[in-house]
N, C-alpha and C positions, 0 to 999 in steps of 0.2 A: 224510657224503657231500659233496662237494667240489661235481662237476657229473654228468653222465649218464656219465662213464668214471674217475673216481677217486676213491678215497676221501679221499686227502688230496693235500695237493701235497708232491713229494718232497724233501728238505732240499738245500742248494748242495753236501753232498758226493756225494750220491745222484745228483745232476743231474751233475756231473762224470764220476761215475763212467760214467753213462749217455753222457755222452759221450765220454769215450776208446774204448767201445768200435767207434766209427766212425771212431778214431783222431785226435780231435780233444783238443786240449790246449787251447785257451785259444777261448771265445768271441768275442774279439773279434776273432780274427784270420778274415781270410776262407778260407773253407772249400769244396773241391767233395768232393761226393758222389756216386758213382756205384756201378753196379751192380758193376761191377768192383771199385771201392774196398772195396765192403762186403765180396766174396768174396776178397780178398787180404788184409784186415785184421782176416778169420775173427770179423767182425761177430755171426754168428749164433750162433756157438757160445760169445763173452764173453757175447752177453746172455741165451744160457741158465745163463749160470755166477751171474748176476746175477738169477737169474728169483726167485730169496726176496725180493729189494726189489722188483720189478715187481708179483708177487703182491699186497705189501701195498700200494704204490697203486693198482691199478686194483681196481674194481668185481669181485665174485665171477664175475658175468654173463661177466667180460670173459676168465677164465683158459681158456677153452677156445681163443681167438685166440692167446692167451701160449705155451700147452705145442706149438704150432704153426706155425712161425717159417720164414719165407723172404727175399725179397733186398725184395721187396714190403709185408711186414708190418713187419720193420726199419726200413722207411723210414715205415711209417705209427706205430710205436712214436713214432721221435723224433718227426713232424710235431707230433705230441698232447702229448705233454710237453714239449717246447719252448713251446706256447701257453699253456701254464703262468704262463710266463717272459715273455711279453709279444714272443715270435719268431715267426718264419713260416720255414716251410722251402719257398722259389720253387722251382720247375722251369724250366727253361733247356733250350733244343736248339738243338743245332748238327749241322743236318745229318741224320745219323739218330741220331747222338748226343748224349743227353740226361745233365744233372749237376743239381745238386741245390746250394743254397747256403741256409743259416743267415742269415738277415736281421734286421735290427727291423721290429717291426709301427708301422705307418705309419698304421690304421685310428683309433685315438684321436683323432690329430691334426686341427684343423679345417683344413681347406684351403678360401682365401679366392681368390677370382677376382674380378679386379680390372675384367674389362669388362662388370661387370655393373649396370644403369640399375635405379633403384627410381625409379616414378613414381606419384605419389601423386592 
């Protein structure tokens, strides 16, 4: 057991695979995601084509959310596997319109602020 949703973490082709199905090719390039995006790029129905490797990383607990897939769950699939990966998937809106973008996690990092007085 990995953590509280996988059993293992899934290998760099596993992880590609998972991402092309929101039609993304290459992590490094910047990426929107939207609701739209996922229902034009028939998001849902690659990653039930792919649900024999989601099976085997997530958690047994977790297949009843799997066999259950909407434009909603899609997006909370990638959020979880991406953090895997040391990513974050940000929410963004503009307007009433909300997209979705593939980041690095920034959390590790120390962040030093510089107007700060230690007085002893």
């Amino acid at each position: 057991m990995l953590n509280q949703l996988f059993q293992r973490k899934p290998t760099k082709e596993e992880f590609n695979k998972l991402l092309k199905c929101y039609n993304i090719n290459n992590i490094d390039d910047i990426h929107s995601i939207t609701y739209l995006s996922i229902k034009v790029y028939n998001t849902i129905s690659k990653l039930y084509n792919m649900l024999d490797i989601l099976l085997e990383i997530y958690l047994p607990c977790k297949y009843k959310f799997l066999n259950n897939l909407n434009v909603k769950r899609t997006l909370t699939i990638l959020r979880q596997v991406i953090r895997l990966f040391d990513l974050k998937l940000n929410k963004y809106k503009i307007g009433n319109q909300s997209f979705y973008r593939i980041e690095r996690n920034d959390e590790n990092r120390i962040k030093i602020n510089n107007d700060v007085n230690i007085i002893f």
